[in-house]
PDB file of N, H, CA, C and O in Angstrom:
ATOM      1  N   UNK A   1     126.025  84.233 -27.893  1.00  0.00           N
ATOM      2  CA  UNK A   1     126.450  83.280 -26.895  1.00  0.00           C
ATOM      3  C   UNK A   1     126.050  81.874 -27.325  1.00  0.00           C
ATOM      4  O   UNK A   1     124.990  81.667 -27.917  1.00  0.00           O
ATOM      5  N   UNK A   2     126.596  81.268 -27.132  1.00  0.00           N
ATOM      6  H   UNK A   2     127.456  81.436 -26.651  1.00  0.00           H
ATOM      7  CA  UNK A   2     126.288  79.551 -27.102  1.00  0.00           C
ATOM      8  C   UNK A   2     126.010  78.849 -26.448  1.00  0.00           C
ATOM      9  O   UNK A   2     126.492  78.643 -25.334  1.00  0.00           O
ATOM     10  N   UNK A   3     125.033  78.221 -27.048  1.00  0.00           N
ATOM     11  H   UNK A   3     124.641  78.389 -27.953  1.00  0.00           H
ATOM     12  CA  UNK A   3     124.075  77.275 -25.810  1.00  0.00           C
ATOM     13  C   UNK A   3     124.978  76.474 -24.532  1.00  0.00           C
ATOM     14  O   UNK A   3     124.583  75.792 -23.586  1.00  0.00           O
ATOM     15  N   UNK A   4     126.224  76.847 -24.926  1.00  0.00           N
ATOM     16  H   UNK A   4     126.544  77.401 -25.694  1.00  0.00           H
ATOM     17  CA  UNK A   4     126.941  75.982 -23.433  1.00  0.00           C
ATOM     18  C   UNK A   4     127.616  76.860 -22.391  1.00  0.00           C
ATOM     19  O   UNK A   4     128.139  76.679 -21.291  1.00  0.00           O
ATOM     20  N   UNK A   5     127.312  78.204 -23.452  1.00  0.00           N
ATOM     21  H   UNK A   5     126.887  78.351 -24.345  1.00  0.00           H
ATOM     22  CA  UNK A   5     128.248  78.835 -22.823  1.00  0.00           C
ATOM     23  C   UNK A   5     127.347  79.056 -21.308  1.00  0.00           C
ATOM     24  O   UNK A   5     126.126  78.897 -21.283  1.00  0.00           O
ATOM     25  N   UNK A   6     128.044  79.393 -20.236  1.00  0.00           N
ATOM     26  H   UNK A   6     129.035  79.522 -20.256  1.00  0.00           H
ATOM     27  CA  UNK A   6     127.780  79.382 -18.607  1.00  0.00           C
ATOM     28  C   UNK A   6     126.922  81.313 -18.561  1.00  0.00           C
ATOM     29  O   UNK A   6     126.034  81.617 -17.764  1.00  0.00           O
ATOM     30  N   UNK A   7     127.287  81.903 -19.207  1.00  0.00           N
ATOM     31  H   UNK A   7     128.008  81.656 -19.854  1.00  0.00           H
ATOM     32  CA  UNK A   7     126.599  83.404 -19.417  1.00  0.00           C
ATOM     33  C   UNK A   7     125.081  83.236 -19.432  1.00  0.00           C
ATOM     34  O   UNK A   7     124.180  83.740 -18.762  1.00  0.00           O
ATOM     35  N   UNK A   8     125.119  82.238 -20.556  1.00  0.00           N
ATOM     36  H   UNK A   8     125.851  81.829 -21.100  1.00  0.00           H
ATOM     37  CA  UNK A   8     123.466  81.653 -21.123  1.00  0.00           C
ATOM     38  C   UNK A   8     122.513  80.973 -20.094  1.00  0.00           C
ATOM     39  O   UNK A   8     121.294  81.145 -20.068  1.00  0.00           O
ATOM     40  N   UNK A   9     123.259  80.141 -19.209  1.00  0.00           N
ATOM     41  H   UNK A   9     124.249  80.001 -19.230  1.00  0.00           H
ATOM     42  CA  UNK A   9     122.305  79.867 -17.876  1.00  0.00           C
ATOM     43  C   UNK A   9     122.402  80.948 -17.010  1.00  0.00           C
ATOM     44  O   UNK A   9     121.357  81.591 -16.912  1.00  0.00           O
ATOM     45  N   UNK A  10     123.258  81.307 -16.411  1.00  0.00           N
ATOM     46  H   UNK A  10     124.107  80.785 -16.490  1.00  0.00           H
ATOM     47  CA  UNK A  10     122.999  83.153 -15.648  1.00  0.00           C
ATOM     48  C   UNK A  10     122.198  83.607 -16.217  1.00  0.00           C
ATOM     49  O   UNK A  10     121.186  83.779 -15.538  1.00  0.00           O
ATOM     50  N   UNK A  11     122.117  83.969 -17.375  1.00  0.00           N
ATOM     51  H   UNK A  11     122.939  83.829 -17.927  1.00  0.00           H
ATOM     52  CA  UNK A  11     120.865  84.959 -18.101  1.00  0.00           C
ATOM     53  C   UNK A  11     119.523  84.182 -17.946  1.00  0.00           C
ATOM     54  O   UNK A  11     118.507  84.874 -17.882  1.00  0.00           O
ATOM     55  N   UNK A  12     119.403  82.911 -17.883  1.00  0.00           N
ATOM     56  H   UNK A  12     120.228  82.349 -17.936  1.00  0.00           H
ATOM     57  CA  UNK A  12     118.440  82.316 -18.019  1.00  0.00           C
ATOM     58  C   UNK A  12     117.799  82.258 -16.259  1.00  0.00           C
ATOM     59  O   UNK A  12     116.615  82.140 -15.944  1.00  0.00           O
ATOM     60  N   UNK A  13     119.080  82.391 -15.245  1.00  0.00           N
ATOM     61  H   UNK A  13     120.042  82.487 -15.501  1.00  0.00           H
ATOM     62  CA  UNK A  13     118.814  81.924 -14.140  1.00  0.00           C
ATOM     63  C   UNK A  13     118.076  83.789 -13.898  1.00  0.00           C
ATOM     64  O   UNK A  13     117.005  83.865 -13.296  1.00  0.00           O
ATOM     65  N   UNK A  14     118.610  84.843 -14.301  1.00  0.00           N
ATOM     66  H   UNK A  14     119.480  84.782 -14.789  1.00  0.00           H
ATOM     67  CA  UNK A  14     118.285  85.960 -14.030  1.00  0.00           C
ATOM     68  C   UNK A  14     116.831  86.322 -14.330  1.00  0.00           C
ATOM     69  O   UNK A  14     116.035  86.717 -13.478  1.00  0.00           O
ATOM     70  N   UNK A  15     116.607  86.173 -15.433  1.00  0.00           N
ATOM     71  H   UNK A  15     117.253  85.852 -16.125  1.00  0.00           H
ATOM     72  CA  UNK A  15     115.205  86.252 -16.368  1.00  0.00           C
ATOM     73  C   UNK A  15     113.890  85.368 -15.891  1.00  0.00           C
ATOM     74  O   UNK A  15     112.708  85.614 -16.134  1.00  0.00           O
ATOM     75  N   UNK A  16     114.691  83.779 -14.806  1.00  0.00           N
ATOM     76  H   UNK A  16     115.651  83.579 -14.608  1.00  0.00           H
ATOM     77  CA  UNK A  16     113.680  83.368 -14.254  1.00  0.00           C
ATOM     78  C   UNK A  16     113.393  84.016 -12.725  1.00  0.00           C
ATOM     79  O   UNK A  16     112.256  83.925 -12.261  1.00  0.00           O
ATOM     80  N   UNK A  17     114.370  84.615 -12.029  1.00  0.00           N
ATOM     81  H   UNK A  17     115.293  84.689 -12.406  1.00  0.00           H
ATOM     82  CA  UNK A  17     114.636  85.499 -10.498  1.00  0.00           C
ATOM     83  C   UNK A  17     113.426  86.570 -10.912  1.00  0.00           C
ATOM     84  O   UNK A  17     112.401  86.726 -10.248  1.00  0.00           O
ATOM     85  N   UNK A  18     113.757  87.287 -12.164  1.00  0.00           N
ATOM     86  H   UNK A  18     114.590  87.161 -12.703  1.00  0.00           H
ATOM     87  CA  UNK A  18     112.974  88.430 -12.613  1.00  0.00           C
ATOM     88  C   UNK A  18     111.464  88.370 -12.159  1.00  0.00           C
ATOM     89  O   UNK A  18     110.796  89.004 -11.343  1.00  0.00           O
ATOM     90  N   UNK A  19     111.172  87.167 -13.178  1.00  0.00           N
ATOM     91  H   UNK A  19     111.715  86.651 -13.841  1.00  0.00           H
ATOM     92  CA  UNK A  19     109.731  86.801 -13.288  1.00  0.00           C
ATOM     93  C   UNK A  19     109.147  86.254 -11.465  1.00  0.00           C
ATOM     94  O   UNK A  19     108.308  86.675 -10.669  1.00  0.00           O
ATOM     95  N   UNK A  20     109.905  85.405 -11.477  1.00  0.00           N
ATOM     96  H   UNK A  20     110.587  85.063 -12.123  1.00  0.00           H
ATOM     97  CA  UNK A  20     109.260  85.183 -10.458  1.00  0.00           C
ATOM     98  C   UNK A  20     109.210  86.311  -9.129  1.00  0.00           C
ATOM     99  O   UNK A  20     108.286  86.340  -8.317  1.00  0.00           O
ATOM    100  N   UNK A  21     110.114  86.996  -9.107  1.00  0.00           N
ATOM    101  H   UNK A  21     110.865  86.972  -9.766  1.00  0.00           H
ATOM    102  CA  UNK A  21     110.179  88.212  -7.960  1.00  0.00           C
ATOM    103  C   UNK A  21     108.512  88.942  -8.611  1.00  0.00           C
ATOM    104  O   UNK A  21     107.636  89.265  -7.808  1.00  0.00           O
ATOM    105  N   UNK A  22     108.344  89.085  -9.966  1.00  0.00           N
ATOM    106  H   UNK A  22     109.055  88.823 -10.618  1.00  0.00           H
ATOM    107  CA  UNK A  22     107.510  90.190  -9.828  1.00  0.00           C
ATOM    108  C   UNK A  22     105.939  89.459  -9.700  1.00  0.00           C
ATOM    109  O   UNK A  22     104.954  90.178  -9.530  1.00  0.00           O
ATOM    110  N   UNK A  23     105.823  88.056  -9.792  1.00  0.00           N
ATOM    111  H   UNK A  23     106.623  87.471  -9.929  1.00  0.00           H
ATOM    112  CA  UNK A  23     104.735  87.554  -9.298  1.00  0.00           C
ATOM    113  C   UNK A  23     104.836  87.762  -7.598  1.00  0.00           C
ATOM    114  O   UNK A  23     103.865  88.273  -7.040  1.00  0.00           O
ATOM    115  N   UNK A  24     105.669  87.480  -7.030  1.00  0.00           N
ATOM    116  H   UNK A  24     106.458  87.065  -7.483  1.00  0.00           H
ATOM    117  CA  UNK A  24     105.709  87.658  -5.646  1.00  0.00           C
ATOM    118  C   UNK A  24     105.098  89.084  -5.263  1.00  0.00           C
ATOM    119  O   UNK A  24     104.351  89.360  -4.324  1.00  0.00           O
ATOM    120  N   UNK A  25     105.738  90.087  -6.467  1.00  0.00           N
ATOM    121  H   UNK A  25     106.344  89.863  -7.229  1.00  0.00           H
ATOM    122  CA  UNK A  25     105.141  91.322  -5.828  1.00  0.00           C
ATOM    123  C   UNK A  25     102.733  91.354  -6.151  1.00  0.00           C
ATOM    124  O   UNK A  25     101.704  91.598  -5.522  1.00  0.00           O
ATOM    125  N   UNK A  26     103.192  90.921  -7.513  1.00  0.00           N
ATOM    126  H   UNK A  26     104.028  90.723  -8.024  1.00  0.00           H
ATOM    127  CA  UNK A  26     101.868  90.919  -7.555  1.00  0.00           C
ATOM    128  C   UNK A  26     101.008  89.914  -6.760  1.00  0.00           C
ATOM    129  O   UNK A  26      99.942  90.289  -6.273  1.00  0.00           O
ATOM    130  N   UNK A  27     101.426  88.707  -6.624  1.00  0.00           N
ATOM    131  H   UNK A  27     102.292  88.402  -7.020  1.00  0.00           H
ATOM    132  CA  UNK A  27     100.439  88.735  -5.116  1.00  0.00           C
ATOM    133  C   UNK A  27     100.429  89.170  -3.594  1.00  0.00           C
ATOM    134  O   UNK A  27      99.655  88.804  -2.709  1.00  0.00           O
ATOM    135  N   UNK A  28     101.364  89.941  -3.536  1.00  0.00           N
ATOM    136  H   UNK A  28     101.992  90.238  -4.254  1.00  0.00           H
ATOM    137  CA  UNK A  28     101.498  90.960  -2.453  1.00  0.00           C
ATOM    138  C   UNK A  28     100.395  91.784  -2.763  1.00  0.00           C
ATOM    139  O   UNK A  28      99.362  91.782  -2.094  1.00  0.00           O
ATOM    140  N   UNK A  29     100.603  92.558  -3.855  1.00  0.00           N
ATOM    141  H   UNK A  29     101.443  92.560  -4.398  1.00  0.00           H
ATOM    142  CA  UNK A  29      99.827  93.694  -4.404  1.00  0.00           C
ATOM    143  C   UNK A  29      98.441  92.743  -4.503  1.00  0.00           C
ATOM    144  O   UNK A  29      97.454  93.469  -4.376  1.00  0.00           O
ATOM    145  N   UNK A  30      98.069  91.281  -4.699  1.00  0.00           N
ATOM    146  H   UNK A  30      98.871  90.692  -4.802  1.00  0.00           H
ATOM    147  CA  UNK A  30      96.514  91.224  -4.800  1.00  0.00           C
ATOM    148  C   UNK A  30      95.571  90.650  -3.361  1.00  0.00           C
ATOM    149  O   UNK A  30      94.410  90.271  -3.204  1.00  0.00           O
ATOM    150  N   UNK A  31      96.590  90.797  -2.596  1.00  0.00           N
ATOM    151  H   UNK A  31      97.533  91.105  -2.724  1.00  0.00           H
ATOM    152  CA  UNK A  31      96.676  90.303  -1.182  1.00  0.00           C
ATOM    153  C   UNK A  31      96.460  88.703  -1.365  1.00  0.00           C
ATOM    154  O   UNK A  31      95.496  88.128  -0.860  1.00  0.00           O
ATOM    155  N   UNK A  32      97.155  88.240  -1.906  1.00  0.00           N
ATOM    156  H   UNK A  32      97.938  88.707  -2.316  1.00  0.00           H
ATOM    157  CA  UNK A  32      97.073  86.571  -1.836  1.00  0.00           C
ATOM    158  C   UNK A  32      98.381  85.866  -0.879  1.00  0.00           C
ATOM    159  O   UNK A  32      98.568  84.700  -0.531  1.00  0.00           O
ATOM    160  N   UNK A  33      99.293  87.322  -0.595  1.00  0.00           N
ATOM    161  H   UNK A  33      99.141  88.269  -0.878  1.00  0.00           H
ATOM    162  CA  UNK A  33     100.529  86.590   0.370  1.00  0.00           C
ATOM    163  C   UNK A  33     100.375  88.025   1.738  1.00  0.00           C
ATOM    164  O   UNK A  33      99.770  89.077   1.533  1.00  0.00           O
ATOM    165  N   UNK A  34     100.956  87.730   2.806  1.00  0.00           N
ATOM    166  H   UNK A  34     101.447  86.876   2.973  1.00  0.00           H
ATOM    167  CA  UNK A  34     101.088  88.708   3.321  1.00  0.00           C
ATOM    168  C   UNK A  34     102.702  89.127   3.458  1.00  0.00           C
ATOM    169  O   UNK A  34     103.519  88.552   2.739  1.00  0.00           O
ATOM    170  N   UNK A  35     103.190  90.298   4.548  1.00  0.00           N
ATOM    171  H   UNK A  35     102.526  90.765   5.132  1.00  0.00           H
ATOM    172  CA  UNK A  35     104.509  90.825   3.949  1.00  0.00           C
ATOM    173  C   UNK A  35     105.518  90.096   3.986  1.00  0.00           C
ATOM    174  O   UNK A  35     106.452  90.329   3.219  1.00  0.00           O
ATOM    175  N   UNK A  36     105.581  88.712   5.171  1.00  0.00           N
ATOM    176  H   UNK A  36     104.823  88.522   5.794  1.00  0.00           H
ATOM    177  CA  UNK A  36     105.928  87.821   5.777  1.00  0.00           C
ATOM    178  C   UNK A  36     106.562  87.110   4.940  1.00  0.00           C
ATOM    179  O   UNK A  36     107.770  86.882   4.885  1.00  0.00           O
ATOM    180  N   UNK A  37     105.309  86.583   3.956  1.00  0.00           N
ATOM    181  H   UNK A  37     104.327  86.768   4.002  1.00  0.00           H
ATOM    182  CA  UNK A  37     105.372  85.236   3.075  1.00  0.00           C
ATOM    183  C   UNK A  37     106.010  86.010   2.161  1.00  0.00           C
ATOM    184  O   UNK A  37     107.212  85.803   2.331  1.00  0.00           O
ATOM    185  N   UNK A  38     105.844  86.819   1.250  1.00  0.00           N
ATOM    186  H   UNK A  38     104.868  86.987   1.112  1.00  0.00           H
ATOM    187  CA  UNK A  38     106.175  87.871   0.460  1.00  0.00           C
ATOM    188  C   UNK A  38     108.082  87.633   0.598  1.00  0.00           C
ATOM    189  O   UNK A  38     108.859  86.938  -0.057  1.00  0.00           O
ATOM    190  N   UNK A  39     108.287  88.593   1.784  1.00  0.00           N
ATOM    191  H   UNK A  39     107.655  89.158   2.316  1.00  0.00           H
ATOM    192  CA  UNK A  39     109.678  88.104   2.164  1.00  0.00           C
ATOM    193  C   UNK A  39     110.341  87.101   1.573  1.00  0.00           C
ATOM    194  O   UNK A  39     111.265  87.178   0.763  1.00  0.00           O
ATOM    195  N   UNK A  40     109.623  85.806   2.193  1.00  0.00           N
ATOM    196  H   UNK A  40     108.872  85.744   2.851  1.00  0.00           H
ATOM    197  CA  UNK A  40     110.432  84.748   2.720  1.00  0.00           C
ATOM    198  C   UNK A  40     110.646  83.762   1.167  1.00  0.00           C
ATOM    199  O   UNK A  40     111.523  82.927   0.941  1.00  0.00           O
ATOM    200  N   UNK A  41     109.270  84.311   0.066  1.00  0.00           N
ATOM    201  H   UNK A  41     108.558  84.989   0.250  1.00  0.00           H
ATOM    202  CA  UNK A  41     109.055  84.027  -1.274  1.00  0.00           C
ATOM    203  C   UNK A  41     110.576  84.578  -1.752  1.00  0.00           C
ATOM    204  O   UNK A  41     111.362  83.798  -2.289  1.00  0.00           O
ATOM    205  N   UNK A  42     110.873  85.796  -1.541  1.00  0.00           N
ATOM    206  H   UNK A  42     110.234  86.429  -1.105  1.00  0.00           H
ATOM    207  CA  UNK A  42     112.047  86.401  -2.455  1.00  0.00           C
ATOM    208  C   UNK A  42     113.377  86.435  -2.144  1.00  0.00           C
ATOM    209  O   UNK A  42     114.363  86.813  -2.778  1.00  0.00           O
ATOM    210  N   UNK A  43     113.128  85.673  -0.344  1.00  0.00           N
ATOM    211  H   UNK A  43     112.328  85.366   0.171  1.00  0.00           H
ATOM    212  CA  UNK A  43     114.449  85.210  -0.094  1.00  0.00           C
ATOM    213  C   UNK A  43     115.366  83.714  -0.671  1.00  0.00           C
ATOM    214  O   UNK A  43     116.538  83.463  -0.950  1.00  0.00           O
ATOM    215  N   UNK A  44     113.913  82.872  -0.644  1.00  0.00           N
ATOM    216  H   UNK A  44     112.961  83.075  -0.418  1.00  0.00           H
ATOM    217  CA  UNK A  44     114.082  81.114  -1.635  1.00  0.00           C
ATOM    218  C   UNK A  44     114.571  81.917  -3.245  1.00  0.00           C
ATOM    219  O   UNK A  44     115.515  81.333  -3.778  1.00  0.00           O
ATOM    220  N   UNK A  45     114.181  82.812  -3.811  1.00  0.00           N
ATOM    221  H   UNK A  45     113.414  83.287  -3.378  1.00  0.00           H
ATOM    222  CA  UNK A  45     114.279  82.889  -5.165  1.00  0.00           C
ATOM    223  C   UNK A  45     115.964  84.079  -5.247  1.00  0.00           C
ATOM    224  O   UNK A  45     116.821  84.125  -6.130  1.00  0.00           O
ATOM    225  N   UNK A  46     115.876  84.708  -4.204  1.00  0.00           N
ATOM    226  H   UNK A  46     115.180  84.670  -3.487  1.00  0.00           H
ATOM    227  CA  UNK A  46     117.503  85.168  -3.821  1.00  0.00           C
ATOM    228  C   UNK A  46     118.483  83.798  -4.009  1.00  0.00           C
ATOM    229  O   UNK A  46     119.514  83.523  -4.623  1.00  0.00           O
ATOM    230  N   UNK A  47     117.884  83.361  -3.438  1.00  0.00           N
ATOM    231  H   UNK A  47     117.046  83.584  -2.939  1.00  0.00           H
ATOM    232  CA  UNK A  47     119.063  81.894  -2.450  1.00  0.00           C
ATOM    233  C   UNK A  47     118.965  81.072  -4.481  1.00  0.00           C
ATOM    234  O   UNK A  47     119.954  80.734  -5.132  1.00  0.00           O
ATOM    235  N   UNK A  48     118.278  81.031  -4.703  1.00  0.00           N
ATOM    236  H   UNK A  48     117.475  81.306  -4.174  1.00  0.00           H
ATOM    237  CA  UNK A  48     118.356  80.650  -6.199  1.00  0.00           C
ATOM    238  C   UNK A  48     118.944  80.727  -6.762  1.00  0.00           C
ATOM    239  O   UNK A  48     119.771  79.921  -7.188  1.00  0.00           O
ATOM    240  N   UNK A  49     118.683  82.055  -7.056  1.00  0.00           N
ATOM    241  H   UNK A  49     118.011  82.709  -6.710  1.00  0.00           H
ATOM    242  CA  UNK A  49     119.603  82.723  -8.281  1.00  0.00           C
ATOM    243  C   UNK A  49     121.262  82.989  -7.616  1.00  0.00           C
ATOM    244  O   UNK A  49     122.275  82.971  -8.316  1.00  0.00           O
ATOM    245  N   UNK A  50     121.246  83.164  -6.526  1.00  0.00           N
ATOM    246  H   UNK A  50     120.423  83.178  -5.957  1.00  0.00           H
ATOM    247  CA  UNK A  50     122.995  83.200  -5.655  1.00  0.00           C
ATOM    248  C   UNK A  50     123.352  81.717  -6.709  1.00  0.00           C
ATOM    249  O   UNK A  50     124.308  81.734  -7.484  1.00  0.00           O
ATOM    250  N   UNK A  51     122.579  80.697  -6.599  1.00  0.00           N
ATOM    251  H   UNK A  51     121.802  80.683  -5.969  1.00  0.00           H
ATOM    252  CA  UNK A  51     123.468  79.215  -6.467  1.00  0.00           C
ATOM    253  C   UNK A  51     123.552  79.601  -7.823  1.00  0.00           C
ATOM    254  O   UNK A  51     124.550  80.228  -8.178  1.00  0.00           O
ATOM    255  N   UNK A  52     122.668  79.329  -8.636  1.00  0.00           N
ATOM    256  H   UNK A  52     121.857  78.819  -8.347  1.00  0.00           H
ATOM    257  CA  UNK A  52     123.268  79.853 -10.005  1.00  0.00           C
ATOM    258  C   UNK A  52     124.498  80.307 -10.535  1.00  0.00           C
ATOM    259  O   UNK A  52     125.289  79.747 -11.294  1.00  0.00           O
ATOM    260  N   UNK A  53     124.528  81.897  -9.775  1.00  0.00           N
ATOM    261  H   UNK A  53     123.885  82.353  -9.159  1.00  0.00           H
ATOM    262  CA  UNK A  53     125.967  82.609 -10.123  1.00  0.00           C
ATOM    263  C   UNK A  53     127.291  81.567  -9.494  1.00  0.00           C
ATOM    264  O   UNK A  53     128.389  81.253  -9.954  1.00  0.00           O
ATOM    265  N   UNK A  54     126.488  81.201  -8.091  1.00  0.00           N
ATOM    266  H   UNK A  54     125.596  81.456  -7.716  1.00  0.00           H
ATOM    267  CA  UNK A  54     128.068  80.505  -7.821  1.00  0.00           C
ATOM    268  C   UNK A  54     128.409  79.370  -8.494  1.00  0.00           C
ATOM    269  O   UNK A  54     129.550  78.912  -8.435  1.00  0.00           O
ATOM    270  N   UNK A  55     127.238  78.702  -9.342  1.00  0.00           N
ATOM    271  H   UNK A  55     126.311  79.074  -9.390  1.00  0.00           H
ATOM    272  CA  UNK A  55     127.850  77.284 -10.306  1.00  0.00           C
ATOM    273  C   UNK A  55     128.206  77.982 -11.370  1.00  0.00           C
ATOM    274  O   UNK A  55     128.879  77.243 -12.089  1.00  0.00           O
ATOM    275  N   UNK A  56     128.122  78.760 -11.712  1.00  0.00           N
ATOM    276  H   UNK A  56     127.576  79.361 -11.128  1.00  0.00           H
ATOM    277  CA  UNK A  56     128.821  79.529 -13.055  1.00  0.00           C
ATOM    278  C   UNK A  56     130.433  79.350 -13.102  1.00  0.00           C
ATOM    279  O   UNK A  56     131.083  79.852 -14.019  1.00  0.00           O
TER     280      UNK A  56
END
């Protein structure tokens, strides 16, 4: 793929959704969020990665 191509930011926008969802889980898992915040963490990083696909 090529650096312009629109695939290459999706993948990039995916790989950052990834990471950050699984910190969300791990501070769930170290009790630094509760289920609430947890949520509302992976709904901003949903709403993210949506805008992403839809500027594609």
């Amino acid at each position: 793929m090529a650096p312009d191509d629109p695939d290459t930011d999706l993948d990039a926008a995916v790989a950052e959704f990834l990471d950050a969802a699984e910190r969300v889980y791990d501070e769930y898992d170290d009790g630094y969020v509760d289920a609430d915040s947890a949520l509302s963490l992976l709904g901003d990083h949903v709403s993210t990665l949506r805008d992403a696909h839809e500027d594609e």
